[in-house]
C-alpha positions as CSV (number, residue, x, y, z in Angstrom):
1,X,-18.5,-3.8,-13.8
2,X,-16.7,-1.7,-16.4
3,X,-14.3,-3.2,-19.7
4,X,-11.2,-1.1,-20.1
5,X,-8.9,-1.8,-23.1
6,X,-5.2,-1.9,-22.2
7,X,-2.4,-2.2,-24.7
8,X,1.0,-3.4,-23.6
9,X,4.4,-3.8,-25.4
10,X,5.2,-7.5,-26.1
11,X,8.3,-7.8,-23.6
12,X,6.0,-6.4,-20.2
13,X,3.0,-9.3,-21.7
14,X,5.8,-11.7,-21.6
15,X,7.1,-10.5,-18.1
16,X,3.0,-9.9,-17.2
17,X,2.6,-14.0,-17.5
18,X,5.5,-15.0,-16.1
19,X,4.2,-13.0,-12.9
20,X,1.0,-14.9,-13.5
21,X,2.5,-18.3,-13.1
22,X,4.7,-17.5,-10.7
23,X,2.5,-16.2,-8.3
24,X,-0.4,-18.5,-9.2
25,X,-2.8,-16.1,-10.6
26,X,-5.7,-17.5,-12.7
27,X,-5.7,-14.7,-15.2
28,X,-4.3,-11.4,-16.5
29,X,-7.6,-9.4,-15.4
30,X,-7.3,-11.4,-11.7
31,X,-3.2,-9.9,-11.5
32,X,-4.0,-6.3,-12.9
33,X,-6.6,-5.7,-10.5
34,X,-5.0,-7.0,-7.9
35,X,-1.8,-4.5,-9.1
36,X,-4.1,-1.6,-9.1
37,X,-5.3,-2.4,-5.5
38,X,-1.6,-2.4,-3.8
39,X,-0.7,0.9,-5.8
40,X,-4.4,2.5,-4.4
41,X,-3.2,1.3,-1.3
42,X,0.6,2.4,-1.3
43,X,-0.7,5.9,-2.2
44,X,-3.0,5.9,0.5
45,X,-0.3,4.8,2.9
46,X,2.5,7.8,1.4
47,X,-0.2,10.5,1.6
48,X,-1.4,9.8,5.5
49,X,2.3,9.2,5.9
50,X,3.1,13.1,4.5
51,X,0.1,13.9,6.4
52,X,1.8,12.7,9.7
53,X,5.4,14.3,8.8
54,X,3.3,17.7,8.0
55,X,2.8,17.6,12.1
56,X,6.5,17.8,12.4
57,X,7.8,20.4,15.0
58,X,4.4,21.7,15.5
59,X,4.4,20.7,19.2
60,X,4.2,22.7,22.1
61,X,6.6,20.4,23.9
62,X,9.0,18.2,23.2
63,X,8.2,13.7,22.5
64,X,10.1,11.4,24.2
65,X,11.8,8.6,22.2
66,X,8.9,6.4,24.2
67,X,6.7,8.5,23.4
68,X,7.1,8.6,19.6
69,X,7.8,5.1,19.5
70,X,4.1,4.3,21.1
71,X,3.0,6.3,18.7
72,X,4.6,4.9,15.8
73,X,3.5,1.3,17.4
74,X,-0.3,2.5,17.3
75,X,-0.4,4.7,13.8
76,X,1.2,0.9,12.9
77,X,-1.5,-0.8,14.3
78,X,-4.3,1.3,12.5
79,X,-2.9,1.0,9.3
80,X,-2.9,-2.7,9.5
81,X,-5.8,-2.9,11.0
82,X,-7.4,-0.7,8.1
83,X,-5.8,-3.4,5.9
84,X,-7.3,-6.3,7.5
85,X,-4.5,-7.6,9.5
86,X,-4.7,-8.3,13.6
87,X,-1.4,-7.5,15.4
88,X,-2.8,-8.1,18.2
């Protein structure tokens, strides 16, 4: 594992260990890793999310409403699924 040096303004350390307590981290590194994960992860999410919309009217014929809403139900499913989490 890698050091990184990271300098912050007093006021965001302040708000940094509030966070800390508040959501019963053990330390800063613990709570910025942690941050850096969900933001990899919301950027993964948005770009297979513009991937999807890219698809948009592309179709030879036209989706149900039931349709799209199985697939929305399954994309859902994979996602969450990629993320660890059973909704089954």
């Amino acid at each position: 594992m890698e050091t990184i040096s990271l300098k912050m303004d007093s006021g965001m350390l302040t708000t940094l260990d509030s966070a800390l307590k508040k959501h019963k981290y053990s330390t800063r590194t613990e709570f910025i890793r942690s941050a850096i994960r969900e933001k990899l992860d919301k950027m993964s999410r948005e770009e297979l999310i513009q991937a999807f919309l890219s698809f948009r009217g592309k179709a030879k014929r036209k989706t149900t409403d039931e349709e799209w809403e199985r697939n929305r139900e399954l994309v859902g499913k994979e996602i969450a699924r990629e993320h660890g989490i059973n909704l089954d």
